[in-house]
C-alpha positions as CSV (number, residue, x, y, z in Angstrom):
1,X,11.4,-7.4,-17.8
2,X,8.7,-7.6,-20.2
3,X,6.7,-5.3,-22.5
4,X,3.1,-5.4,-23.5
5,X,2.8,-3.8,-27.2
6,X,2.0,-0.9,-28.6
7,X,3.7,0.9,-25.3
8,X,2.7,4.7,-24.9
9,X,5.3,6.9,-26.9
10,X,5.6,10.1,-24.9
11,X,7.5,12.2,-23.0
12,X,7.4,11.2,-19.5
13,X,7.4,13.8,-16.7
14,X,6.9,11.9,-13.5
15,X,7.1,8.5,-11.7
16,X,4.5,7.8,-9.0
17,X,4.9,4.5,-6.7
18,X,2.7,2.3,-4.9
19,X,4.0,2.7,-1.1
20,X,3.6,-0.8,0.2
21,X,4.8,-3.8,-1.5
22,X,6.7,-2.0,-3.9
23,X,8.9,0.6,-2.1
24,X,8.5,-1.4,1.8
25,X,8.4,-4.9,3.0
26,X,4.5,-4.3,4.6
27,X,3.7,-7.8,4.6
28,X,6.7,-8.9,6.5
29,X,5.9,-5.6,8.9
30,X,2.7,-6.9,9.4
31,X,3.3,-10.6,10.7
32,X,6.1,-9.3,13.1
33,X,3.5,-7.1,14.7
34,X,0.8,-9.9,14.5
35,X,2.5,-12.4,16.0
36,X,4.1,-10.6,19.0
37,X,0.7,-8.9,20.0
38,X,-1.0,-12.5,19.6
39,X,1.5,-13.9,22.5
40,X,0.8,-11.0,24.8
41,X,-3.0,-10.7,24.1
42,X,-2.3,-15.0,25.5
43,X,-0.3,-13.7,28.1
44,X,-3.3,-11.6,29.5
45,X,-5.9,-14.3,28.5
46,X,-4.1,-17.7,28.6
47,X,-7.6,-19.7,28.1
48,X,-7.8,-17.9,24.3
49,X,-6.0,-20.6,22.3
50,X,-4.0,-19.2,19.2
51,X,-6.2,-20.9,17.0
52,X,-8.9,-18.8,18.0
53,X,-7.4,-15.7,18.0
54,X,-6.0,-15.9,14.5
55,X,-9.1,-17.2,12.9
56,X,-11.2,-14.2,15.0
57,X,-8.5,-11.8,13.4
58,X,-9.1,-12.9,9.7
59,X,-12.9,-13.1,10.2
60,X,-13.3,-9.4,11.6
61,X,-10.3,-8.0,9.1
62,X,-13.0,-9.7,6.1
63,X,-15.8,-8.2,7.6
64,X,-14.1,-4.5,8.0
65,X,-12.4,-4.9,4.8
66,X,-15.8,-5.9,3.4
67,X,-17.3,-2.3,4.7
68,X,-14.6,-0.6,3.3
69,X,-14.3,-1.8,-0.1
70,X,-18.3,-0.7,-0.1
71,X,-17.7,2.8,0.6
72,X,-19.1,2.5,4.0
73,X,-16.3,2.9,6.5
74,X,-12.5,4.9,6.4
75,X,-9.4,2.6,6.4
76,X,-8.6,4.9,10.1
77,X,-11.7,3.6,11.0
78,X,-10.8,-0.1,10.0
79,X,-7.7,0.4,12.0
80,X,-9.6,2.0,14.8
81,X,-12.1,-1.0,15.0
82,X,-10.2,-4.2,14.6
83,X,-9.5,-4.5,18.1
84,X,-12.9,-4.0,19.7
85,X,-14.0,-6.7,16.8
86,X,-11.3,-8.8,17.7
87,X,-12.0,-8.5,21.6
88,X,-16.0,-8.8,21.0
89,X,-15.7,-12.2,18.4
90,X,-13.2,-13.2,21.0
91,X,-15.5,-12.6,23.9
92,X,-13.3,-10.5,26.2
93,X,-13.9,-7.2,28.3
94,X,-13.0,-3.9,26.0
95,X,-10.4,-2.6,28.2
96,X,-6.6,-0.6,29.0
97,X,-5.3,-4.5,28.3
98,X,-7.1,-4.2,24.3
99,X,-6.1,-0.2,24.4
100,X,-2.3,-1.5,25.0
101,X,-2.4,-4.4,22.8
102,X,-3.7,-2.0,19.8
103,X,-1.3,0.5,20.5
104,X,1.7,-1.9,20.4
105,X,0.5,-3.8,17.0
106,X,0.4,-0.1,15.5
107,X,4.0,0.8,17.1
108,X,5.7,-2.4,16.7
109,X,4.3,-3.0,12.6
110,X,5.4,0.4,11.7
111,X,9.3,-0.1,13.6
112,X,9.3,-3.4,11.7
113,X,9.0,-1.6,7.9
114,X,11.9,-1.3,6.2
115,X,12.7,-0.1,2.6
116,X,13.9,-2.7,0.0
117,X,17.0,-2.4,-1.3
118,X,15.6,-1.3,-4.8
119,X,13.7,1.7,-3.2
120,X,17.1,3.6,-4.1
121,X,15.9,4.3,-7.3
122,X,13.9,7.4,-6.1
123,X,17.3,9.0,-5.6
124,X,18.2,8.6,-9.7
125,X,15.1,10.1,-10.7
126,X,16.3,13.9,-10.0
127,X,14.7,14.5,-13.8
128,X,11.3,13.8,-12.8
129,X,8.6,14.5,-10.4
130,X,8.6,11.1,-8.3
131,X,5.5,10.7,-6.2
132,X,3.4,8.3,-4.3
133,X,0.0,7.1,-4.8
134,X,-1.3,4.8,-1.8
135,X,-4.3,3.6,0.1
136,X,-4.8,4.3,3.6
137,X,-5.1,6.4,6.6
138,X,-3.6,10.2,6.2
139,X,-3.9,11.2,9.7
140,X,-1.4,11.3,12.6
141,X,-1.8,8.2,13.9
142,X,1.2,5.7,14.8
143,X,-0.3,3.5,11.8
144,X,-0.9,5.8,8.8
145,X,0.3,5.9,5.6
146,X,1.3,9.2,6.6
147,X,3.2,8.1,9.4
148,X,5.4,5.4,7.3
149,X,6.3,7.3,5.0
150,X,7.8,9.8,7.4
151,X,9.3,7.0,9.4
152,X,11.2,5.6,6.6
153,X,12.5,8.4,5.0
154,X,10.5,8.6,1.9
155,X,9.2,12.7,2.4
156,X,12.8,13.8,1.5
157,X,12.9,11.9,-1.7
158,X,9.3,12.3,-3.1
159,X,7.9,15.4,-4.3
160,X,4.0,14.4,-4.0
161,X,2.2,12.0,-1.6
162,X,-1.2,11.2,-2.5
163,X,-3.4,9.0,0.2
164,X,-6.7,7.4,-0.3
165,X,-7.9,8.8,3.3
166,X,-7.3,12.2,1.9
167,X,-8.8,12.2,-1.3
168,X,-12.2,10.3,-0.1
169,X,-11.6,7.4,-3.2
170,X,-9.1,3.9,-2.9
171,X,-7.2,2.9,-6.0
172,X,-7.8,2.0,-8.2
173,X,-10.6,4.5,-8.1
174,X,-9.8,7.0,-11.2
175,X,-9.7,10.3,-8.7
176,X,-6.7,9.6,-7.0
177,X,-4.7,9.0,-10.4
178,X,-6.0,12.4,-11.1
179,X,-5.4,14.3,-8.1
180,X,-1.3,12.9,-8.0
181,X,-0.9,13.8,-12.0
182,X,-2.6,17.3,-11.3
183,X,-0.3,17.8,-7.7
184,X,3.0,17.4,-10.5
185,X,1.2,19.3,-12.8
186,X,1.5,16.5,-15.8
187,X,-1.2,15.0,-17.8
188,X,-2.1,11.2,-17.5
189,X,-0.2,10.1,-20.2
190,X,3.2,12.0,-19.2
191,X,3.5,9.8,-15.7
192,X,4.1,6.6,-15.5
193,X,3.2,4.2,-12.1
194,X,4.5,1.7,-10.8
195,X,3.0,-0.8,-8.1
196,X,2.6,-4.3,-6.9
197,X,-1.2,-4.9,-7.1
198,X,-2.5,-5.5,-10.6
199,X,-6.3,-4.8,-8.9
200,X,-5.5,-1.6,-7.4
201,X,-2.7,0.0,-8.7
202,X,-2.3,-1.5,-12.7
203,X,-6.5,-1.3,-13.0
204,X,-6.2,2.3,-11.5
205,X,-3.1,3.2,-13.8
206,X,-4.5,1.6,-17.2
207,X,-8.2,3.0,-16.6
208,X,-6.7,6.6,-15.6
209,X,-4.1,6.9,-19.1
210,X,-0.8,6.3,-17.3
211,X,2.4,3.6,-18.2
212,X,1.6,1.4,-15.4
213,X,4.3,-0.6,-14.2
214,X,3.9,-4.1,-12.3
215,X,6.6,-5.1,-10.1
216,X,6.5,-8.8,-9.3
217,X,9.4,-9.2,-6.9
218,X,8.1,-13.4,-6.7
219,X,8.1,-14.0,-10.4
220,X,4.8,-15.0,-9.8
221,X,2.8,-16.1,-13.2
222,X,-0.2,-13.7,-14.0
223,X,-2.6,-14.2,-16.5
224,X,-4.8,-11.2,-17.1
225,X,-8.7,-11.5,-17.5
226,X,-8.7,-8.3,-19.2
227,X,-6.7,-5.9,-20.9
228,X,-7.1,-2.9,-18.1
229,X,-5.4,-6.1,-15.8
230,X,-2.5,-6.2,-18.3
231,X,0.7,-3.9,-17.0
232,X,2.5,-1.9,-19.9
233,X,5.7,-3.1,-18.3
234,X,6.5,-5.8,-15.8
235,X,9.7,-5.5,-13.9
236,X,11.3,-7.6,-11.0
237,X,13.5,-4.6,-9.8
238,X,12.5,-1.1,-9.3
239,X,15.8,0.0,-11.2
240,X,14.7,-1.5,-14.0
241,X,12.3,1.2,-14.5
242,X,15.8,3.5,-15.8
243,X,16.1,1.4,-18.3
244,X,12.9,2.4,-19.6
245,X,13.3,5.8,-19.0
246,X,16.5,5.8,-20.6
247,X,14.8,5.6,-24.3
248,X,12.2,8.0,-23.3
């Protein structure tokens, strides 16, 4: 655990957490799902060497990524148009065969999330408002933020989700800081939040006035280019955040 100084001093009223990354293994979800839709899009189209596939996936997930970051597109509509990209970079027919392959990557990432084991911490928070703050889709569809947290279990132990797709902004855009804090009814500077990305989630926290909270679960090294990068408080466990709260 480490501090930066001059931490806030204040009462704090609620805890608000980044959804993947920090509360599910998304990453590890994600290259499950990649990898067994790349060996049955082969299995339908044997000539497309794996290679191509997987560089035609990173060029197309840049390009949409790209659009999104710009304002110009919806994270649903990211998800709803990788797989025509992929197909059309790829040069194959836009078919049932791409329909099935998008609808098992969407079914088989989000039955590959799982919680890590430090996630328990939301149930020994009963003293505050505990929320989460994530980017993504909000709709119904089998890969929404929406949707994940419901799968895993999370809607009975949070008392606020807050999801880019709803609110029109990404982290670390201030306006989604704003709406969570206003949801719990708590000022900025009474909630504290607690994420994995220091661009999106410790920007978003330091620029809005919350205690923001980096867990780095790979002890990787970080070196801060400026001081809305730097965390408050850098943890490598989610319980560690108690022993903050503890002296608060």
């Amino acid at each position: 655990m480490k501090w930066k100084q001059n931490i806030k001093k204040i009462k704090i009223k609620a805890v608000f957490f980044d959804l993947d990354g920090t509360l599910c293994d998304s990453d590890t979800a994600w290259s499950i799902a990649q990898s067994e839709t790349f060996q049955r899009l082969r299995k339908h189209y044997p000539h497309v060497s794996g290679e191509a596939i997987t560089e035609a996936w990173t060029i197309i997930h840049r390009r949409l990524f790209q659009q999104l970051n710009a304002g110009k597109c919806s994270m649903a509509e990211v998800r709803d148009s990788r797989f025509p990209c992929l197909f059309n970079e790829l040069g194959l027919p836009i078919d049932k065969i791409m329909e099935k392959l998008s609808d098992f990557f969407c079914s088989r990432y989000l039955t590959s999330l799982y919680l890590y084991d430090d996630a328990t911490v939301l149930e020994e928070l009963h003293a505050y408002h505990v929320g989460i703050i994530t980017n993504g889709a909000h709709d119904e569809h089998t890969d929404s933020q929406l949707s994940k947290v419901k799968s895993l279990g999370l809607m009975e132990r949070i008392q606020s989700l807050t999801i880019s797709g709803e609110i029109g902004v990404r982290k670390p855009n201030l306006k989604i800081f704003e709406v969570a804090c206003e949801r719990a009814d708590v000022l900025p500077e009474e909630a504290i939040f607690v994420g994995d990305s220091v661009q999106n989630d410790i920007v978003g926290a330091n620029r809005a006035g919350m205690t923001s909270v980096l867990i780095n679960r790979k002890s990787d090294m970080l070196t801060p280019k400026t001081a809305d990068e730097q965390p408050d408080y850098t943890i490598s466990n989610l319980h560690d955040i108690l022993s903050y709260l503890m002296y608060k």
